[in-house]
N, C-alpha and C positions, 0 to 999 in steps of 0.2 A: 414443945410441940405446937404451940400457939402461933407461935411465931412464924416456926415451918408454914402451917397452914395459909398463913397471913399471906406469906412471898408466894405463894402458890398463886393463892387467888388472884394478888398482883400479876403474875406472869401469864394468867392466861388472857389478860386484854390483848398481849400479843395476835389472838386469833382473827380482832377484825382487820387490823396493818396487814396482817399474812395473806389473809381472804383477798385483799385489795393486791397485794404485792404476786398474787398467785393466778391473776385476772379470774378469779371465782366472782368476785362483785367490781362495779365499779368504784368511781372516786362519787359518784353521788350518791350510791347505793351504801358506801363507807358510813359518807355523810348523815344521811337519813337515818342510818340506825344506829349512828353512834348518839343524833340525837334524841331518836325514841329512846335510847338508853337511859336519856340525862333526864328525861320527863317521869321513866320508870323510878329513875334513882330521885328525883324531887320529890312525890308522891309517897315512896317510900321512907326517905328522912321528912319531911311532914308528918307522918304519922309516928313514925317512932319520938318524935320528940316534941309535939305537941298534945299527942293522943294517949302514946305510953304502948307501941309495940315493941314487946320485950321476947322475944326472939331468942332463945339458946346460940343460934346464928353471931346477931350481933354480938353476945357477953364475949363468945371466942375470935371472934375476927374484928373484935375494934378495941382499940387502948383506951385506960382510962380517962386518959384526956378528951377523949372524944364521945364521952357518954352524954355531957349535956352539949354538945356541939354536932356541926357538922360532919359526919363520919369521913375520912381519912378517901374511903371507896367511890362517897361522892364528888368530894374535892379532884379526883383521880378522874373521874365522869365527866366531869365538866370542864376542866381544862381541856382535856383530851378531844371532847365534842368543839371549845371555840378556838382550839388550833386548826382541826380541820376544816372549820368552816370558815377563819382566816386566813389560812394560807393552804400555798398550792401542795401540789403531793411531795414533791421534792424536798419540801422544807417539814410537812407534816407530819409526812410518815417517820423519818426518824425521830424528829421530837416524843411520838408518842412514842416510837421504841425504846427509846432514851430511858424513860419512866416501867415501860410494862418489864426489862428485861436488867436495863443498869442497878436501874433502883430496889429491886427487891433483891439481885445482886450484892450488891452495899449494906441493905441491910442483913445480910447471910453473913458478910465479911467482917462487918463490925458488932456492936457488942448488943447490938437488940434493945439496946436502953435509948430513952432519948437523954442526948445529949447536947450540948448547944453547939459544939463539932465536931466530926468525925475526923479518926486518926487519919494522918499522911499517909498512912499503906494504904489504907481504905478510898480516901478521897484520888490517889494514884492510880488504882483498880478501875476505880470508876470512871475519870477520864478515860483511862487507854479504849474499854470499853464504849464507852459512848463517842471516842472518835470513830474505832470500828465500826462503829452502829452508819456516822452518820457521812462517812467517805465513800459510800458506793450513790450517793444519794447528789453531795454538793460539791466544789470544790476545795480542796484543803484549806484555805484561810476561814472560811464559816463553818467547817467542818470542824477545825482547831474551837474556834470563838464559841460554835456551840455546844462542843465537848466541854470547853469550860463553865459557858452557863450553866449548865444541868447540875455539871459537878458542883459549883458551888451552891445552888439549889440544893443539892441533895446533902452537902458537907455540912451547912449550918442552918440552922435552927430557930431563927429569931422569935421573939416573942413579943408580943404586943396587947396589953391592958392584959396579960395573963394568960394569953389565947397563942398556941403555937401555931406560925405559919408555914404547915406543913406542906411537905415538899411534892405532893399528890396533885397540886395546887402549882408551884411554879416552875417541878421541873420541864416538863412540855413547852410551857410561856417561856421563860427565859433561853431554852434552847431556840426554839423556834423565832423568838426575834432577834436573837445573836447572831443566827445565820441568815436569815431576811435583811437583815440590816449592815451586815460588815461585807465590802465588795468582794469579788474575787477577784485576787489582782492574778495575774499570771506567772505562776510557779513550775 
C-alpha cells in the first residue's frame, strides 16, 4: 500500500502542468509557485534532516534510501521548478508530465524494488507513454529524443559513492534538454 500511496502523491504534481495547460494560471504564475514549492520543500528537508522532523508522513512516503538523504519529493521539486524556469512551456510542460504521470506509471508496472534497471516491458511502457505525453507539445524527432531521455532516466539507476541518483531528479532534466536541444527536422 506504500507504494500505492507513493505514485499517488507523484501523480498529483500533475495539477500545476493542468492549471497552466487549463489557462487557470499562467506560465509565470506556474512558475512562481512551483518555486515557492521548492523553498517550501528546502525548509522542509532542512528540518527533517538536520533537526530530526520525524513525521509518520515521511516513514510512509519515503524509501529507505532516502532517510538520511534528500527525499525523492524534493529531488521531484526542484527539477521540476528549474525546468520551468529554463525552458519555454513547450518543452517544460511535458518534461514535467513525463515525471508526475510516466514515472509513477513505471513504477506501478515494475516491481517497486529499486533496481539498477527496469525490465524491457516496463521501460517500453514508459517510452510509448512519454512520447504521448510529449507529441501534442513538440515535434516528433524531440518528441522521440525526449521520450527516450526520460525513459532511460527513469529505467536505470546509477549510483554514486553509495547515493542513488534518483530519477525525481533527471527525469524532467534529461527529457527537457533532449527536446531543447535535437532539431526538428521535417517529418
Amino acid at each position: 500500500m506504500g507504494e500505492l500511496k507513493r505514485r499517488a502523491v507523484h501523480a498529483s504534481g500533475t495539477a500545476l502542468p493542468a492549471a497552466y495547460l487549463l489557462d487557470l494560471i499562467t506560465y509565470e504564475q506556474l512558475r512562481l509557485l512551483l518555486v515557492a514549492g521548492s523553498v517550501v520543500v528546502c525548509c522542509l528537508e532542512a528540518v527533517r534532516l538536520f533537526v530530526g522532523l520525524d513525521w509518520r508522513l515521511y516513514d510512509e512516503l519515503t524509501r529507505e534510501y532516502e532517510q538520511d538523504n534528500l527525499a525523492g519529493y524534493a529531488l521531484y521539486t526542484f527539477s521540476g521548478t528549474a525546468v520551468a524556469l529554463v525552458f519555454r512551456p513547450s518543452i517544460a510542460i511535458p518534461a514535467i508530465l513525463m515525471l508526475t504521470i510516466a514515472d509513477p506509471l513505471s513504477g506501478l508496472l515494475g516491481s517497486g524494488e529499486l533496481q539498477s534497471m527496469k525490465e524491457l516491458s516496463v521501460l517500453a511502457a514508459t517510452f510509448l507513454v512519454c512520447l504521448l505525453i510529449a507529441i501534442p507539445f513538440v515535434a516528433l524527432v524531440p518528441a522521440v529524443c525526449g521520450a527516450l531521455a526520460a525513459t532511460l532516466a527513469d529505467g536505470v539507476k546509477p549510483v554514486v559513492r553509495g547515493y542513488v541518483i534518483d530519477d525525481n531528479l533527471t527525469i524532467p532534466i534529461a527529457a527537457a534538454l533532449a527536446m531543447a536541444l535535437v532539431p526538428a527536422v521535417g517529418l
